[in-house]
C-alpha positions as CSV (number, residue, x, y, z in Angstrom):
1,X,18.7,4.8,-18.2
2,X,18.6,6.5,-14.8
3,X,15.6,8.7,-14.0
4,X,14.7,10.7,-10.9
5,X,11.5,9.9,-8.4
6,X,10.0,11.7,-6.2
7,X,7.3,9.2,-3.8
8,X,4.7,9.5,-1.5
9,X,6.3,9.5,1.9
10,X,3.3,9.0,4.9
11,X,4.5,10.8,8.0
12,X,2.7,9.4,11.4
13,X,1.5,11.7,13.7
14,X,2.8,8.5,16.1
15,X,5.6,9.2,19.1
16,X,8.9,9.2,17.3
17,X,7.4,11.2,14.7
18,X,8.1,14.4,13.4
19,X,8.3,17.4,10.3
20,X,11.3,15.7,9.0
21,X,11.9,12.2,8.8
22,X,15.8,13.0,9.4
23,X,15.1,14.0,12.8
24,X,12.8,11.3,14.8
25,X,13.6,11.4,18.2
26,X,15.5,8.5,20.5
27,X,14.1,9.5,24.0
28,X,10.6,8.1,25.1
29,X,11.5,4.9,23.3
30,X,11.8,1.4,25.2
31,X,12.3,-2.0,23.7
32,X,9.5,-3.5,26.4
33,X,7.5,-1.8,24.2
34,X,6.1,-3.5,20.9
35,X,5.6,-0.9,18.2
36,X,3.3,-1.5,15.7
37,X,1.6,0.5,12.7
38,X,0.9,3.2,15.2
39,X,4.3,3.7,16.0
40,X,5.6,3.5,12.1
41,X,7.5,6.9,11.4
42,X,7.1,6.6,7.8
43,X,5.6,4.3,4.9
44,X,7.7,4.7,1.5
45,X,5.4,3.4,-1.8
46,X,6.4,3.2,-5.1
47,X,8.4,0.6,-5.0
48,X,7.6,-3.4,-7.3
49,X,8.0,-6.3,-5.2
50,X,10.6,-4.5,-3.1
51,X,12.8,-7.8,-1.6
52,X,15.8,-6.3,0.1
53,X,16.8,-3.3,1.8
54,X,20.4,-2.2,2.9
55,X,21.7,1.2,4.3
56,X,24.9,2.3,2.9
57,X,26.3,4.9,5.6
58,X,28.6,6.4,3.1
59,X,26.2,7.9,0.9
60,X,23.0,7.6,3.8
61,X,21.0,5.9,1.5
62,X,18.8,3.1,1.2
63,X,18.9,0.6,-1.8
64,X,16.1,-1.3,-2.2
65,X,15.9,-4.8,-4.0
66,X,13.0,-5.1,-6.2
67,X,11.1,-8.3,-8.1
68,X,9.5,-6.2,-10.3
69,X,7.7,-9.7,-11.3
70,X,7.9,-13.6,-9.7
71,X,11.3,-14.3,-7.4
72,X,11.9,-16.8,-9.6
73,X,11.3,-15.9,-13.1
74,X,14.6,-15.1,-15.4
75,X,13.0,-12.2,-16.6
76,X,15.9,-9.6,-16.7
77,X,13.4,-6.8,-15.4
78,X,14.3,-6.6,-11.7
79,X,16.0,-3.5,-10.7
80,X,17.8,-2.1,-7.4
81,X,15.9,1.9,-6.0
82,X,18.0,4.3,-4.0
83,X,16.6,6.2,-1.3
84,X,17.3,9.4,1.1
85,X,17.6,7.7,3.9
86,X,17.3,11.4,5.8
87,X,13.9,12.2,3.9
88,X,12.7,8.8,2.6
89,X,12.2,10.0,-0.9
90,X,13.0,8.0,-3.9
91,X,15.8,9.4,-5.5
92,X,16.3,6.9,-8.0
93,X,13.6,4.1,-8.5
94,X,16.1,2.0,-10.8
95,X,19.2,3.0,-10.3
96,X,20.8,0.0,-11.0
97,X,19.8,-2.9,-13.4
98,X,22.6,-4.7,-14.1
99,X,23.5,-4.9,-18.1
100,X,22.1,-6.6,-21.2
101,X,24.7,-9.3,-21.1
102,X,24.0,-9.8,-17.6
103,X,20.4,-8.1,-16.4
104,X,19.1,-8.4,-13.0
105,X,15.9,-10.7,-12.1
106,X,14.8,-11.0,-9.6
107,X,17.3,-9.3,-6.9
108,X,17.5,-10.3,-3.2
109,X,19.6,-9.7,-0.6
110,X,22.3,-7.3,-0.7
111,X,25.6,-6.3,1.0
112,X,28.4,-3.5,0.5
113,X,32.7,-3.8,0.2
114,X,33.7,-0.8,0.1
115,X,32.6,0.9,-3.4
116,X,30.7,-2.1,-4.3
117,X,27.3,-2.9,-3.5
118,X,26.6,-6.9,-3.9
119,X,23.4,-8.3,-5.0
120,X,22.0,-11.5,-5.0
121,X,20.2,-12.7,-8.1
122,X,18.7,-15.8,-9.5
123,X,22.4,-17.1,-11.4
124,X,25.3,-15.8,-8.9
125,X,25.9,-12.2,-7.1
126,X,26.1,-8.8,-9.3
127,X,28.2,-6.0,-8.0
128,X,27.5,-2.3,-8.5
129,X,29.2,1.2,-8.3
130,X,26.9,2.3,-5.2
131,X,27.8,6.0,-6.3
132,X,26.8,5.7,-9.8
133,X,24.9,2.1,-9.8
134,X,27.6,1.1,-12.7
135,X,27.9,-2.8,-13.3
136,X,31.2,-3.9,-12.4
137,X,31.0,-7.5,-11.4
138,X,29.4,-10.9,-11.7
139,X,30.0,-14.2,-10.1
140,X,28.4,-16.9,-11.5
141,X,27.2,-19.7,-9.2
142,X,25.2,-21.6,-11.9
143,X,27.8,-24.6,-11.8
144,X,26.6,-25.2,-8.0
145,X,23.0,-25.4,-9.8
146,X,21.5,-23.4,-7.1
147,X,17.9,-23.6,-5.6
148,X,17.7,-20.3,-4.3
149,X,20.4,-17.8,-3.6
150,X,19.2,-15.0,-1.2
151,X,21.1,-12.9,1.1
152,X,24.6,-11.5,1.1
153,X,26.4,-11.2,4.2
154,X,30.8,-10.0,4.2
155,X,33.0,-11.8,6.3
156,X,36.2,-11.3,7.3
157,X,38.7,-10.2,5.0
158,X,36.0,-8.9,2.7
159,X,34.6,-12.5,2.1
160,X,31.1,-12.6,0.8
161,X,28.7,-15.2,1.7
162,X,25.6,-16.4,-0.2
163,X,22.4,-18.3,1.3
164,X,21.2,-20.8,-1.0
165,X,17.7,-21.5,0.7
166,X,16.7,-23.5,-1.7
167,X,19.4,-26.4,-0.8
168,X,20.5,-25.3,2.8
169,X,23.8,-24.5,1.5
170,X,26.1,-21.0,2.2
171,X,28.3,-20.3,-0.7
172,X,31.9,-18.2,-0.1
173,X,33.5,-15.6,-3.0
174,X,36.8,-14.4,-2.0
175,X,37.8,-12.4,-4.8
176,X,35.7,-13.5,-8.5
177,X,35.8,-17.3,-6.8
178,X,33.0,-19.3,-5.6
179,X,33.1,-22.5,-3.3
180,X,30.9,-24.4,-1.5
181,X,31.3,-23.5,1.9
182,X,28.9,-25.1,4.0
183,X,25.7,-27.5,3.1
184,X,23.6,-28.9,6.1
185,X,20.4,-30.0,6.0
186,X,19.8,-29.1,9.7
187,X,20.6,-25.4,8.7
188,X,16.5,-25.8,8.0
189,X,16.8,-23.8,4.5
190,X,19.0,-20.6,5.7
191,X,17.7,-17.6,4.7
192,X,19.4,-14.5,6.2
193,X,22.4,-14.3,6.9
194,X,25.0,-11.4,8.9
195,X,28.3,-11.8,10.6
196,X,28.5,-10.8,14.2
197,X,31.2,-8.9,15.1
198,X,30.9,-9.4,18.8
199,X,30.6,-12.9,18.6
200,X,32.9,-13.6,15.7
201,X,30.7,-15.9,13.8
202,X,28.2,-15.6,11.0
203,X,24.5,-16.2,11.8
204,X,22.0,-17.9,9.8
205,X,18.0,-18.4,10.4
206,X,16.2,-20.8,8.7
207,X,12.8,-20.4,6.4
208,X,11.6,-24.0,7.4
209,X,9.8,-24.6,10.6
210,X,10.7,-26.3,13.2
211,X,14.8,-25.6,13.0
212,X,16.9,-23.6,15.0
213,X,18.8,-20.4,14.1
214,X,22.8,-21.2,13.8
215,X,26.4,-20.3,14.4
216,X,29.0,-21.2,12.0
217,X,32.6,-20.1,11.4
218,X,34.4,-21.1,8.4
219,X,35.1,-24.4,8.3
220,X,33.4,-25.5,11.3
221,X,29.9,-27.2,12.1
222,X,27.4,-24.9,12.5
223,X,25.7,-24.7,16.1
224,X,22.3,-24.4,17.6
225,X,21.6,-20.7,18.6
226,X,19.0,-19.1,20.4
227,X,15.5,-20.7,20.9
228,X,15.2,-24.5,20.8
229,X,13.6,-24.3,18.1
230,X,11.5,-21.4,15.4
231,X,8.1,-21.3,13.4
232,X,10.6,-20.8,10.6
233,X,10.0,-18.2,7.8
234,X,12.5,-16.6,9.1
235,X,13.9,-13.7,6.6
236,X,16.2,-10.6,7.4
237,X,18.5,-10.2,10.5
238,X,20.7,-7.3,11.3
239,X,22.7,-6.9,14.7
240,X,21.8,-4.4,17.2
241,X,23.8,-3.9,20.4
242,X,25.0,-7.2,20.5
243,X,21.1,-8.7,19.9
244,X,19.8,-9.2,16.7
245,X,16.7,-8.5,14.8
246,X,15.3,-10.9,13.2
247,X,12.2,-10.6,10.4
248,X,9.4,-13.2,10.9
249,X,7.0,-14.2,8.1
250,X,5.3,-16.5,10.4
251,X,3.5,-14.3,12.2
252,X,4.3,-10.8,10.7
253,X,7.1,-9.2,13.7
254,X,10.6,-7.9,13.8
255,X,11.9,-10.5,16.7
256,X,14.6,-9.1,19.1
257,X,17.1,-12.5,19.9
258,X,18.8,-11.5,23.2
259,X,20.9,-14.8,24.2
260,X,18.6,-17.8,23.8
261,X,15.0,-16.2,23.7
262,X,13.5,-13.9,21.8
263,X,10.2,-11.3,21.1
264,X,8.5,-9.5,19.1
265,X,9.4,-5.4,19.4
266,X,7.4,-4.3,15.7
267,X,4.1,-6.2,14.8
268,X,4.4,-4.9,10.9
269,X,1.4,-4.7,8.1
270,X,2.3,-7.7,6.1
271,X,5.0,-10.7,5.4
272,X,8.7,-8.8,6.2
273,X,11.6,-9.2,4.4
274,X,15.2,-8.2,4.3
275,X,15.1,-5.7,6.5
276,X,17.8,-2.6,6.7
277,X,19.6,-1.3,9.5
278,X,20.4,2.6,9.7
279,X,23.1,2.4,11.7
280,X,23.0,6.8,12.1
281,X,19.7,7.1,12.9
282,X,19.0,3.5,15.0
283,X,15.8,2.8,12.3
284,X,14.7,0.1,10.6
285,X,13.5,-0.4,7.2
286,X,11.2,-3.2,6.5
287,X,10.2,-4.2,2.8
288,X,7.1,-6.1,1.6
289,X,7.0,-7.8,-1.5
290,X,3.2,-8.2,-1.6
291,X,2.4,-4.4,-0.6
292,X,5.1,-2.9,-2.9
293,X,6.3,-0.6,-0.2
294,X,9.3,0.1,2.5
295,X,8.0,1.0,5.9
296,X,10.3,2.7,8.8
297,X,10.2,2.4,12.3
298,X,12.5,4.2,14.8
299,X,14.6,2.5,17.3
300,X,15.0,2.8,20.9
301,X,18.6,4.2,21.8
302,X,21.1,2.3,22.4
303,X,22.1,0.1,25.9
């Protein structure tokens, strides 16, 4: 059953801050400067062990991934919230929770095809109604026995793509069918994943230490991208005007990956996740699975 939420939403008095989170400023920001909780235009709470967050433009919301428990517990109580995206409220804390047949987990990483919002869960991907948070799909990727499936990215042609961190492997769905699409242990344990538009090529970054981000196209080797090599822990990654960000456990930053090097631009309060991208208003939303909140920093505009 659905039920409405309203949330403590923490405006900042910081620049980019304002009476209403719909209408943060662009000018006076700079990417030479690195934001930090100062700078953080709002802090949504409210949320349990909120993993994943992805900005549907349609509706202008935010659907939020949460634990609600251990990632990896088959425990059929995680849940998916939806959030204004123009006030930051919680409109609907579990607005989608999959069905008793087949309950969500512990979702992850999400994605959207047109009507249908993908989530990745502990057994394979769920897909929702994003209007109505209806279950209307599941692929099963048990049969792979994965170790970890974690973030959704859609390829050309409406392809999905699924990280499998747990055996450095990137599964492929076209339609209700799975296959094995790439498995490489020098992929260092892919954890996000996106597809570039401007460079025509998915990009992966890894959770172990020591390996590099990657390239890949579709049945090609993946290649060595950006920095020689990462401290790893590597988690969300959205493109930005033809950069990336990039979320960093390791040391607690949104990264900026422009060409081979990269920086920090957000030092945040704790270990980042999937991050979201509102492509409207040039923010970003940053969940934290330990803190049980969503925090939201404003962009600087566009190059």
């Amino acid at each position: 059953m659905h039920y409405r939420m309203l949330t403590t939403v923490l405006l900042t008095t910081a620049a980019g801050a304002c009476s209403g989170l719909g209408e943060a400023p662009l000018d006076g920001l700079d990417w030479d400067v690195v934001q930090d909780s100062t700078h953080r235009i709002a802090s949504v709470a409210g949320f349990s062990g909120p993993e994943a967050v992805r900005y549907d433009p349609d509706g202008d919301v935010w659907f939020v991934s949460n634990f609600n428990g251990s990632g990896g517990d088959r425990d059929a109580n995680g849940f998916i919230s939806r959030v204004s995206a123009e006030t930051g409220v919680i409109e609907d804390l579990r607005f989608a929770v999959g069905t008793a047949e087949r309950p969500l987990h512990a979702p992850r990483g999400m994605n959207i095809v047109g009507d249908t919002l993908w989530v990745a869960d502990a057994d394979g991907i769920h897909g929702f109604n994003r209007v109505s948070g209806a279950s209307v799909a599941f692929v099963d990727l048990s049969s792979f026995e994965p170790g970890f499936l974690n973030d959704v990215a859609v390829g050309p042609a409406g392809a999905l793509y699924v990280t499998d961190t747990g055996k450095s492997s990137v599964y492929r769905v076209v339609g209700r069918e799975a296959s094995l699409a790439l498995s490489d242990s020098l992929l260092g344990n892919p954890n996000g994943i996106t597809w570039d538009e401007g460079r025509q090529v998915m990009i992966l970054v890894p959770w172990d230490a020591g390996f590099r981000i990657n390239t890949w196209k579709t049945g090609e080797s993946a290649q060595g991208f950006g920095p020689e090599t990462t401290p790893g822990r590597m988690d969300g990654i959205e493109p930005i005007d033809g950069r990336l960000l990039v979320a960093s456990q390791s040391d607690s930053t949104i990264l900026l990956l422009d060409g081979s090097a990269s920086r920090p631009v957000i030092r945040v309060s704790g270990r980042p996740a999937d991050i979201g991208l509102d492509t409207r208003r040039r923010r970003v939303a940053v969940p934290y699975i330990a803190l049980d909140r969503v925090d939201i920093w404003q962009l600087p505009p566009g190059s």
